[in-house]
C-alpha positions, 0 to 999 in steps of 0.5 A: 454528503461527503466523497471519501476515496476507498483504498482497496488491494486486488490480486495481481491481475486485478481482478478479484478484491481482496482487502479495503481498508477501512477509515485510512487517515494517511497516505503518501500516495499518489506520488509520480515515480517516475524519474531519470535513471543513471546508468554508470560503469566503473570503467567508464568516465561518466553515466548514461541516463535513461528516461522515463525508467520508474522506481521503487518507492514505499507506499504508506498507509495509516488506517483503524481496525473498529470492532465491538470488543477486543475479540472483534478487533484482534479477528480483524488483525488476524484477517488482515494478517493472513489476508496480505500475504509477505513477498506477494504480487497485489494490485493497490487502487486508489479512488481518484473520483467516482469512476478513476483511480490510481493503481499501483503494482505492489508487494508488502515487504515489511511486517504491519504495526500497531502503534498505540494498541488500545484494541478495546474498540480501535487499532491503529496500523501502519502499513508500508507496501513496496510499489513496482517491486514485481 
């Protein structure tokens, strides 16, 4: 059998599973965000750099919503839709193996896409969530 890590969103403690997201078929994660940060000042000559400092970064997500019929695959849009709310605190976990993950602090600042719409049985979404935003 083979193991197939799970992508699933929390709320902002996470603590309470709100959405997992099913046959996900690209990801840019897990990538290190962290970086050194320049400080400069206009009247300064040069910068200070701090270590250590973590960026904001766009995390992607390419999943398929199956359903039965059109009906069953637009509910599943809807519940996605009103299930991620814009401009809201979550918590992104990714499985490493059985028992680890990778977390993310995360806030979908950007609407999800349905490229090629053939909801007969199958959409595809794109979803882009905006790591250490909050």
């Amino acid at each position: 059998m083979v193991w197939v890590p799970q992508f699933k969103l929390y709320d902002s403690t996470g603590t309470s599973l709100l959405y997992t997201f099913p046959a996900v078929e690209y990801t840019n994660a897990p990538q290190s965000a962290e970086e050194v940060i320049e400080v400069t000042n206009i009247r300064s000559k040069g910068s200070l750099f701090i270590e250590g400092g973590e960026t904001a970064w766009n995390l992607e997500l390419r999943f398929n919503l199956y359903g039965d019929d059109y009906g069953a695959v637009t509910a599943l849009i809807e519940n996605l839709e009103n299930t991620i709310e814009f401009n809201e605190p979550y918590v992104l976990r990714i499985d490493k193996t059985g028992g680890s993950y990778f977390e993310y602090k995360v806030k979908r600042l950007r609407p999800f896409t349905y490229p090629e719409s053939l909801r007969n049985f199958l959409q595809k979404v794109q979803a882009v969530f905006t790591v250490n935003s909050w």
